[in-house]
C-alpha positions as CSV (number, residue, x, y, z in Angstrom):
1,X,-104.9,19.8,-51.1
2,X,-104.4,23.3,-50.0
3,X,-106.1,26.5,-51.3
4,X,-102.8,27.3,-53.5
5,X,-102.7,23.9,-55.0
6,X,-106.8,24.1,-55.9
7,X,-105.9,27.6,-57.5
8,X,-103.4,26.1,-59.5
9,X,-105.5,23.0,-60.7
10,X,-108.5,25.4,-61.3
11,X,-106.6,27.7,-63.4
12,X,-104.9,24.7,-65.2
13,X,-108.3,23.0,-65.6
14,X,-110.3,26.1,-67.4
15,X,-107.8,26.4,-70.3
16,X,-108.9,22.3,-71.1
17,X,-112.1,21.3,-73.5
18,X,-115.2,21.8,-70.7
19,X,-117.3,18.9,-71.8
20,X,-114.5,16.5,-71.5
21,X,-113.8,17.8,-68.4
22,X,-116.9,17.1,-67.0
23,X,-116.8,13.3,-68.3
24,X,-113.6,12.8,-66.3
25,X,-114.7,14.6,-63.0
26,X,-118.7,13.9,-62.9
27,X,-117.7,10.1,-61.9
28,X,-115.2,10.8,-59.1
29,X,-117.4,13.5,-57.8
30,X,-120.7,11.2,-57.2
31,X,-118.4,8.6,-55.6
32,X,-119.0,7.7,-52.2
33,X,-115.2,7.6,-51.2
34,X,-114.4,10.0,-48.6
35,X,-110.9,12.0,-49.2
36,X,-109.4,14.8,-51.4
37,X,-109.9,13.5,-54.3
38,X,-113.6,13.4,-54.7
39,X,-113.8,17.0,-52.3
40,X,-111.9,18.3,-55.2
41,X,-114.1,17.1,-57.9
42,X,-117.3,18.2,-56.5
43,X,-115.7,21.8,-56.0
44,X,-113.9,22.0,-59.9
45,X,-117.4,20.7,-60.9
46,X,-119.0,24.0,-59.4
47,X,-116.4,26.2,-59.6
48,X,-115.6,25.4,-63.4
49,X,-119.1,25.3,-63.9
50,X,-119.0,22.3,-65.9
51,X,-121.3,21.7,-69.2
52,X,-123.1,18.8,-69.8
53,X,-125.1,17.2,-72.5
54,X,-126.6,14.6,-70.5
55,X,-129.9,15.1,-69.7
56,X,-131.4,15.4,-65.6
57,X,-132.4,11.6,-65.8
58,X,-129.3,10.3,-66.6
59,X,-127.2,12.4,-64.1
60,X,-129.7,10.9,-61.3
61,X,-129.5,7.6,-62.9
62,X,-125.7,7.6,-62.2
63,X,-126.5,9.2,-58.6
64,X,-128.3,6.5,-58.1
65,X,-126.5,3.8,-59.5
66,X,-122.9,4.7,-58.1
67,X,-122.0,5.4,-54.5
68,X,-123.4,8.8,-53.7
69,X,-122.7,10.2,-50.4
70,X,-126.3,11.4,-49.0
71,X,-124.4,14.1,-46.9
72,X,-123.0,15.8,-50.3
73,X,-124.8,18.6,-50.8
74,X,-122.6,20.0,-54.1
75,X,-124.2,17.5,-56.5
76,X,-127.4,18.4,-56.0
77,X,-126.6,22.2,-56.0
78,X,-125.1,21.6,-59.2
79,X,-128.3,19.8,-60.6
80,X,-130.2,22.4,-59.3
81,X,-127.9,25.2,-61.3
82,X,-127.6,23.3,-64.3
83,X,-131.7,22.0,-64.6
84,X,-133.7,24.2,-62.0
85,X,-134.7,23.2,-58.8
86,X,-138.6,22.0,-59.6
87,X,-136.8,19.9,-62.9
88,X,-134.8,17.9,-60.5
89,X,-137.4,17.5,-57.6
90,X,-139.9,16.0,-60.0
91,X,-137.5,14.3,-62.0
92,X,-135.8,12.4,-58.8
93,X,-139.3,11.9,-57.3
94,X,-140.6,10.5,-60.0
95,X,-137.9,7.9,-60.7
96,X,-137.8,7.3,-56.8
97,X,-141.2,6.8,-57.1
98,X,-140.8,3.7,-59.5
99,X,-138.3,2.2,-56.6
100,X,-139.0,-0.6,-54.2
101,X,-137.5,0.5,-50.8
102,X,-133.9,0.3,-50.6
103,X,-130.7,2.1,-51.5
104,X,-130.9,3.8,-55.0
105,X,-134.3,5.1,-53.9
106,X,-133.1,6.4,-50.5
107,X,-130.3,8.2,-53.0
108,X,-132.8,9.9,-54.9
109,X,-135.0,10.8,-51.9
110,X,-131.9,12.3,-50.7
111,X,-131.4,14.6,-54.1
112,X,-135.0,15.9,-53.4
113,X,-134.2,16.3,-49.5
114,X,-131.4,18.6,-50.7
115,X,-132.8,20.4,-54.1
116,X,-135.6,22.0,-51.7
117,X,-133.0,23.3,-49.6
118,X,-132.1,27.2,-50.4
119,X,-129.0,26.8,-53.0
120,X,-127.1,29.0,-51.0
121,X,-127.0,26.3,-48.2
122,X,-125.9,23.6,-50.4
123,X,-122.3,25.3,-51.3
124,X,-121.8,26.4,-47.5
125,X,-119.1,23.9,-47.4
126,X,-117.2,25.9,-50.5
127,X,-117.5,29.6,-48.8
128,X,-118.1,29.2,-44.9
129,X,-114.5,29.2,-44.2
130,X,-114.9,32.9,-44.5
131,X,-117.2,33.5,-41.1
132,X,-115.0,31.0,-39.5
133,X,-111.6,32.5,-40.3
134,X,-113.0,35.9,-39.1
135,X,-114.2,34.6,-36.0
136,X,-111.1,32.3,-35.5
137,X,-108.9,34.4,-36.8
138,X,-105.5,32.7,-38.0
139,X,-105.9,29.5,-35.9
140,X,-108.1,28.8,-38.7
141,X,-107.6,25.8,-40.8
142,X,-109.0,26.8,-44.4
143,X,-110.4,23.6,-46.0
144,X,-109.4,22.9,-50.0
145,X,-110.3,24.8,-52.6
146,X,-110.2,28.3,-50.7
C-alpha cells in the first residue's frame, strides 16, 4: 500500500464508529503474519488512535494468546498510550510471572522489553522515513502509511 492509498483509507476510516473500528483492526494488527495487511493495521491503530473498552489484561491476554510478532514495537506503544507505561509493565510482568517457560510468556516478556523503551523509539518505523528521505533524497522508497 502506498502513502496515497493509506491517506485515503485513513481519511475513510475516521468518519466510521471508533470502537468498532478497533474490534475489526485490534485482531489483524497483533497477528504474527508478515505483509501489508497487518503493517496497516498496527499504523490505523495509532494513527486513528483507536478507543477501547477492554481493559490492559485482556489486550495482553490476546497478545499473548494470538501470534504476536516480538519485533512489533506499535502494539506495545499503543498500550503504553492508551494505559501508561508502568500499567503495562506490571500488568505483563505480573501475568508472565504466573507462566511456565515457553511462548505466551516469552510474548509478554517481550511487551515489557518494549514498554521500557522511550515511546518515541517504538513508532520509529511510522516517522523515520523522514531522515532517510532527506539523506537519500528521491531514491528513497517511503514505506506505507507515509
Amino acid at each position: 500500500m502506498d502513502d496515497e492509498a493509506f491517506t485515503e483509507l485513513y481519511l475513510e476510516l475516521q468518519h466510521h464508529d471508533r470502537a468498532q473500528l478497533f474490534d475489526a483492526i485490534w485482531p489483524l494488527a497483533v497477528s504474527e503474519r508478515v505483509g501489508v495487511a497487518p503493517t496497516t493495521a498496527n499504523y490505523l491503530l495509532v494513527k486513528l488512535d483507536l478507543p477501547t473498552d477492554r481493559s490492559c489484561e485482556e489486550l495482553l491476554a490476546d497478545i499473548r494468546d494470538r501470534y504476536w510478532n516480538l519485533s512489533n514495537t506499535i502494539i506495545p506503544f499503543y498500550l503504553v498510550a492508551r494505559f501508561g507505561r508502568q500499567s503495562v509493565v506490571e500488568c505483563a510482568s505480573r501475568m508472565a510471572s504466573a507462566l511456565p517457560d515457553g511462548e505466551q510468556k516469552v510474548k509478554l516478556e517481550g511487551v515489557v522489553y518494549w514498554a521500557e523503551h522511550p515511546p518515541e523509539s517504538l513508532i520509529e518505523p511510522m516517522h523515520y522515513f523522514e531522515w532517510q528521505e532527506a539523506i537519500e533524497g528521491e531514491n528513497y522508497e517511503r514505506p506505507i502509511g507515509r
